[in-house]
FITINU-215168 format. One record per residue: x negated, y, z of N, C-alpha, C in turn. Coordinates in steps of 0.02 Angstrom, whole numbers, plus 50000, padded with zeros to 5 digits. Layout:
FITINU-215168
XYZXYZXYZ/...
***
This chain:
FITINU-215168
489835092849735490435088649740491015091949703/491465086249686491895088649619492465094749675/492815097649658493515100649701494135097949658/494155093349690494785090849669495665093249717/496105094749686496715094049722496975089849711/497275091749773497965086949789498635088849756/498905087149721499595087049710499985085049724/500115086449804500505084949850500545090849906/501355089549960501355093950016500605095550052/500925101050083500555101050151500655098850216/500265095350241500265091850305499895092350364/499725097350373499295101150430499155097650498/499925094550540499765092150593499495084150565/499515080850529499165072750514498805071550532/498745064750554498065058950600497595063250583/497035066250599496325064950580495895065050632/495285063950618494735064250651493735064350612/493535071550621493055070750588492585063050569/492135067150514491785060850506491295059250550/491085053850579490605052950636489875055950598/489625058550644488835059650643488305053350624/487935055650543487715048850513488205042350484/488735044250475489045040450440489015042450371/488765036350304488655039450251489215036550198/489795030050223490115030050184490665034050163/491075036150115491785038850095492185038250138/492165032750163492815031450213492715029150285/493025034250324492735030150396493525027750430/493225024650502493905021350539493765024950598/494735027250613494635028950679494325027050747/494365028450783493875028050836494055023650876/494705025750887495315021050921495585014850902/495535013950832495725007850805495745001250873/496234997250854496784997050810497405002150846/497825004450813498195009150839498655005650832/499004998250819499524994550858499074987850839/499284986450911498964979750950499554971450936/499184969250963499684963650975500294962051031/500814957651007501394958651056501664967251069/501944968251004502004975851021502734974751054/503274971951023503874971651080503964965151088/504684965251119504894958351148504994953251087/504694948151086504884942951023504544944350948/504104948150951503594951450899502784950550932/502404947150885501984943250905501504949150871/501564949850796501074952750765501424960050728/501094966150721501254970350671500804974250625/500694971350572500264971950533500604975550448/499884975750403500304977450326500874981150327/500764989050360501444994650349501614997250320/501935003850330502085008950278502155015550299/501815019950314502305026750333502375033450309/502805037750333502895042950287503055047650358/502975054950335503265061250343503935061450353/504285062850418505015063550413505135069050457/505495073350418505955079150499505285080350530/504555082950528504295083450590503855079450596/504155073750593503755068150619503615063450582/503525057250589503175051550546503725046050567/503825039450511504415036850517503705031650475/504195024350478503645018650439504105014250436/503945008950387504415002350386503574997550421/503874994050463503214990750485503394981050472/503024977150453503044968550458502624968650523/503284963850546503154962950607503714954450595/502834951250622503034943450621503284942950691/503764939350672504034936150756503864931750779/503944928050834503454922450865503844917050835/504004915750792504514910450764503874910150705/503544915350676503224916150615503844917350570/504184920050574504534922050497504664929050529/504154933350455504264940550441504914943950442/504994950350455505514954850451505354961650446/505694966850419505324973350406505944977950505/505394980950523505744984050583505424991650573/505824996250594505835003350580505505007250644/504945011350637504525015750701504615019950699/504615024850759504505030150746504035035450779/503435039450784503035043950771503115048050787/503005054350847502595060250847502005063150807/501495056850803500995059450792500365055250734/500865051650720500705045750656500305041150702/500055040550788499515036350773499975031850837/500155035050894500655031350949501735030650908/501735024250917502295022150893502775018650937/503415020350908503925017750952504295015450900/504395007750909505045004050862505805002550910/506045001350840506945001650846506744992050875/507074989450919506964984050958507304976750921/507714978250851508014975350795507834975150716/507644973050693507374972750627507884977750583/507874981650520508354982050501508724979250460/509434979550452509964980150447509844980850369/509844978850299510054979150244510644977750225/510914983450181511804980550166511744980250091/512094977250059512244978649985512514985349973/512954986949912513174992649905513834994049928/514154989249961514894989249997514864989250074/514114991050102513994991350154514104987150194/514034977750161513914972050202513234969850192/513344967750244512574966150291512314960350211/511514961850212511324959750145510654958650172/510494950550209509704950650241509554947950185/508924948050175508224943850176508134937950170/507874932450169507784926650230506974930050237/506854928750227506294934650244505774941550219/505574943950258505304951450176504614952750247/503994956750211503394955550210503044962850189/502494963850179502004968450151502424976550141/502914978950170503384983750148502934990050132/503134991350087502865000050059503455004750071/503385010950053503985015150095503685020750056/504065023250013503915029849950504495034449929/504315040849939505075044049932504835047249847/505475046749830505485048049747506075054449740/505855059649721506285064349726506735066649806/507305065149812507675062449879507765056849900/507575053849883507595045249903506995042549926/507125039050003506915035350006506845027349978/506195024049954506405017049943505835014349985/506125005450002505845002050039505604998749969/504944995049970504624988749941504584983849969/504704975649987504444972049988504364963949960/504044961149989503834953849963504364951449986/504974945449960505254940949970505484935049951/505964931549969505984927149957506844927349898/506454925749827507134926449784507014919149715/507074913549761506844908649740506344907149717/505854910649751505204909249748504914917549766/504284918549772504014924249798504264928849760/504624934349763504384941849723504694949049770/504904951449740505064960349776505674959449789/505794963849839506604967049859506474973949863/507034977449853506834985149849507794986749877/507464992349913508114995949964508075003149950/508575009049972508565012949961508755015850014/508635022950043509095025650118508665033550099/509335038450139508985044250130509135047950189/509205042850233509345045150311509065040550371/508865033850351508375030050398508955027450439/509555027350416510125025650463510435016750414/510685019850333510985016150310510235013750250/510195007050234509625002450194509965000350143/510455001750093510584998950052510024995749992/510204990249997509714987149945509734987149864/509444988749822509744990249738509284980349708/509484982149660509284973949629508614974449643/508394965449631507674964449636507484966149544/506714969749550506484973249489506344967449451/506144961049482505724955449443505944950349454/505714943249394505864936049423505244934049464/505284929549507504664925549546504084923849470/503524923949501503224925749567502964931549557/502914938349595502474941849619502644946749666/501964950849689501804952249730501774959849739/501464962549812501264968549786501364973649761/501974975849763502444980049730502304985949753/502274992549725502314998749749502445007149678/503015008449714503035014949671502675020949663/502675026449603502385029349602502645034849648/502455040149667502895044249688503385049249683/503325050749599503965053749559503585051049464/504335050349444504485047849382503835050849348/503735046249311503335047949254503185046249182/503545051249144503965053749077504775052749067/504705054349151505595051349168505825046749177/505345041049198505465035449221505145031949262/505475029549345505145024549386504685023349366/504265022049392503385019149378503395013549448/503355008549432503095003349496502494998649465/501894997549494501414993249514501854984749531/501484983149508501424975449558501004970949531/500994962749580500554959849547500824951849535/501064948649461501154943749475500834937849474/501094933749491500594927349555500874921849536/501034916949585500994909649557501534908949605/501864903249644502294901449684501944900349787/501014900449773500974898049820500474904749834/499994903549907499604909149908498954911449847/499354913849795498994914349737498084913849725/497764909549709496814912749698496604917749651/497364920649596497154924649553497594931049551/497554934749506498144942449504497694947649468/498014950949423497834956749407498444963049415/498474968949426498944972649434499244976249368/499894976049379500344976349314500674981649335/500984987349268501354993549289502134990749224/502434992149275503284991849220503665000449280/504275000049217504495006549208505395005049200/505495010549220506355009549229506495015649228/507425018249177507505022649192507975024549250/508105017149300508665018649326508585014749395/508055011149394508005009149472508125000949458/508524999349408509034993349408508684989149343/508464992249307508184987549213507504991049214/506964986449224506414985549219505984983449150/505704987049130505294986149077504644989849050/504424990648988503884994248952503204991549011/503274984649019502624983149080501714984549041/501484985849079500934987149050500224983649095/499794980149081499114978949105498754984249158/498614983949210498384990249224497434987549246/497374983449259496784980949308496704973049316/496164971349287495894965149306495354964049367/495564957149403494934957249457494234960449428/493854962849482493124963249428492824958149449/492184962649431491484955449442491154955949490/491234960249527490914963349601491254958549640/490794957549691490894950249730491474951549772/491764956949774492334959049840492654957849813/492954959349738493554959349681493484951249651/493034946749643493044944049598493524939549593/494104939449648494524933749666495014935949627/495434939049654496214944849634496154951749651/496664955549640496624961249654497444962449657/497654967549697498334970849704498384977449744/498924978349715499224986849731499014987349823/498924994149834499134993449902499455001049913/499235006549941499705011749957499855015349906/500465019249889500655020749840500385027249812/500025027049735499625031549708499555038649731/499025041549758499305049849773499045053749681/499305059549681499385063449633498655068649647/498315068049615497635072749623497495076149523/497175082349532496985085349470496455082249444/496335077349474495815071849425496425064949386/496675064749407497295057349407497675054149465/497925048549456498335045049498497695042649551/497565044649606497135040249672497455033049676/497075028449669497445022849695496895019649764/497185017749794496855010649863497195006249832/496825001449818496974994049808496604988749853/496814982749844496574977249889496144973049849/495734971449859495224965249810494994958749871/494934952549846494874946249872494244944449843/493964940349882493474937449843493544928949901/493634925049880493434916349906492624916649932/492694912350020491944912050021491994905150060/491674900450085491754895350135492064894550159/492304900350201492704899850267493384903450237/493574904950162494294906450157493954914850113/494624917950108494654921450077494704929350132/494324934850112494144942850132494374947350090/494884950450106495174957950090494734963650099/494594967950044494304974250052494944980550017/494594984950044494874990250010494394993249966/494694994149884494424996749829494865002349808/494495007749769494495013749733494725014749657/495295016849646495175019549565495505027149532/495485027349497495695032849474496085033549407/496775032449387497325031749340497405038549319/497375037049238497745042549204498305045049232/498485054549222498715054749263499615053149222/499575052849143500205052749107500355045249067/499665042749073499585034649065499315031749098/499855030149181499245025049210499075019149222/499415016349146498955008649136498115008349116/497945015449108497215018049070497015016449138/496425017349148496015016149224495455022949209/495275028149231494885033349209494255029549244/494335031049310493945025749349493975021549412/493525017149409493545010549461492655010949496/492885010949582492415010949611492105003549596/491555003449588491154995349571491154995349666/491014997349687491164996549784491424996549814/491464991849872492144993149914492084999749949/492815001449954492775007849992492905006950075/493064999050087493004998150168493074990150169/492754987150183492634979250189492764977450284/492904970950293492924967450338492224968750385/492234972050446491604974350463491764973450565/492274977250579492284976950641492854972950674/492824970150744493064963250781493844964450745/494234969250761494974967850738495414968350663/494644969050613494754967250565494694960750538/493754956350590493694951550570494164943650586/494124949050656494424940650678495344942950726/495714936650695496314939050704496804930250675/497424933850649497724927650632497544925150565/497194931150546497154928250460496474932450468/495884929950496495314936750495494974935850408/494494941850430494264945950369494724951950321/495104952750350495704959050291495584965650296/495574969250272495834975250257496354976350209/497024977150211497344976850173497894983850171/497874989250130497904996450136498544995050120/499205000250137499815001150121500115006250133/499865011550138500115018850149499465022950162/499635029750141499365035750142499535043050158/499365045450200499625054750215498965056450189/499295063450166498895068050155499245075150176/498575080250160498715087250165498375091050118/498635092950072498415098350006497965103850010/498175107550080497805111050099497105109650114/497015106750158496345103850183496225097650134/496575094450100496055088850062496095080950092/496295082950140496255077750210496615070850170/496605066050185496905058650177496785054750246/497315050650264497415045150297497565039150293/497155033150288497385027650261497785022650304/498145018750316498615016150340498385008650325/497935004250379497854996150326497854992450383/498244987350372498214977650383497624977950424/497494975250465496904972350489496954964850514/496564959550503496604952650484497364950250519/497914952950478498534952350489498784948750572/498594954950598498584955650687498844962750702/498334968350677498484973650695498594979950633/498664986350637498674992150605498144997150633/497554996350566497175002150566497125008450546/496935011450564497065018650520496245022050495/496135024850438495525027150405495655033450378/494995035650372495075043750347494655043950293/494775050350251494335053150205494555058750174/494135062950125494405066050104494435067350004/495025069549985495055067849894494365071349890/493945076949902493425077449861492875072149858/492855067949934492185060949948492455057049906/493045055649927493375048949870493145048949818/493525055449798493615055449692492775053949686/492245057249718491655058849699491255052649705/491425051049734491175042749784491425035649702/492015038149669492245031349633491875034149579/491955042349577491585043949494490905041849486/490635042249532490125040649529489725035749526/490155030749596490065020949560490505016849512/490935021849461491105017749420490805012949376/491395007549367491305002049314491734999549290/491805001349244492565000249184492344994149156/492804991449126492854985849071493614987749013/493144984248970493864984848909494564986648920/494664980748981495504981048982495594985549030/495064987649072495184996049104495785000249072/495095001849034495295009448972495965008248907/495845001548913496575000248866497245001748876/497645005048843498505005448864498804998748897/498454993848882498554988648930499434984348897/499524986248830500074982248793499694977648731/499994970148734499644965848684500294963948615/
***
């Protein structure tokens, strides 16, 4: 098996839990799953599709959490121990840059990535038609929001975790106006947070029956001495509607519209009750990641049939070794991905 690092902190106390005895895939699920349930507070029906990070000690997350009204809002948790959570009982609070209140009408799928000293929020909203909102805070107190990166429609948004060749790196995927049947994931670049450009191709659905629908970003790339790690989400249409998996790849680590490699397999499919069945069953839909450098360790953070929050483990040497090994590239893989 390859030894790959991490190029990232160390995180010693993080979720884990060995791999079960006879388990032969890359990735397993905690034991405990789901580690938030339904009706987590008062007037919050569902909390699903999160985000979390390392803070002070402890673990902090932007979480979607639908209200019993059904319209999304991003609400803030907080963590001892990444896996038991306690939320703020109010959604937050976004202000513009004059520190007036600056909502939403609504925001969705949030990612949560610190870039140098900054925290930023990602998410899906509503800016005459579907696309991103992006916030900034470096204290979990004040959310100022900076411009939206894109016009409608898309999706799926997520940063890299520091500049690369000195400039923002964000993922996303754009889509159509409604719940899209198609997507491939796109990389654009900024030097300033605010003017978006140099977009680049990164990934087309594949042909593997999990992918063959769409595909999009999901937790934000970790930094390994092989390339950029990515979890992504793949769809595939079947009778009864459409199934989220979680898929594998591996991005150049100084061009990562290149694709080095792509697991042809899912790395965790729709399999057990609170993934399958739910408000939207069949999902796995990944949106955050811890790790620890030291040990190798990873924690995956995913959607489960947009009801609950699962959590999964593995580690960068199974991963990397696990995608190198079932790769399957295509043309527009390996291409710089500009026409």
């Amino acid at each position: 098996m390859t030894n790959v690092k991490l190029i990232t902190g160390n995180l010693p106390g993080m979720p884990w839990q060995d791999k079960p005895e006879g388990c032969t895939a890359p990735v397993w699920r905690y034991q405990e799953n789901p580690i938030i349930g339904r009706n987590p507070l008062p007037g919050i029906a569902r909390i699903f599709n999160s985000a979390v990070v390392p803070y002070e000690g402890s673990y902090i997350g932007v979480f979607r959490a639908e209200q019993t009204n059904g319209i999304p809002y991003i609400y803030l948790g907080r963590s001892e121990d990444g896996i038991h959570w306690n939320f703020d009982p109010e959604r937050i609070n976004f202000v513009n840059a004059k520190g007036e209140s600056f909502m939403p009408r609504y925001a969705y799928d949030p990612r949560l990535v610190k870039v140098e000293d900054t925290y930023y929020i990602i998410w899906c909203q509503d800016f005459y038609g579907a696309s991103i909102g992006v916030a900034k805070t470096t204290d979990f107190k004040t959310f100022e929001r900076i411009e939206n990166p894109f016009i409608p429609f898309n999706r799926n948004a997520v940063l890299f975790p520091r500049k690369i060749g000195g400039m923002y790196t964000m993922l996303s995927r754009p889509s159509d106006s409604g719940h899209t049947p198609f997507g491939d994931i796109f990389l654009s670049q900024s030097p300033d947070m605010e003017f978006w450009g140099r977009h680049r191709h990164v990934m087309s659905k594949g042909s593997n029956w999990w992918e063959s629908l769409k595909i999009g970003g999901g937790a934000a790339p970790i930094e390994t001495s092989e390339g950029w790690l990515l979890f992504y989400h793949g769809v595939t249409g079947t009778c009864n509607g459409y199934v989220y998996s979680i898929g594998g790849a591996i991005l150049d680590i100084d061009e990562p519209s290149r694709v080095k490699y792509r697991c042809g397999t899912y790395l965790l499919t729709p399999e057990q009750w609170y993934e399958e069945r739910g408000f939207v069953p069949n999902v796995c839909f990944p949106c955050a990641t811890l790790q620890d450098a030291e040990s190798g360790r990873i924690a995956i953070y995913y959607g489960c049939a947009d009801s609950y929050v699962g959590l999964a483990f593995t580690t960068v040497d199974e991963v990397v070794d696990y995608i190198k090994k079932n790769s399957q590239l295509t043309e527009t893989d390996t291409e710089l991905g500009i026409r």
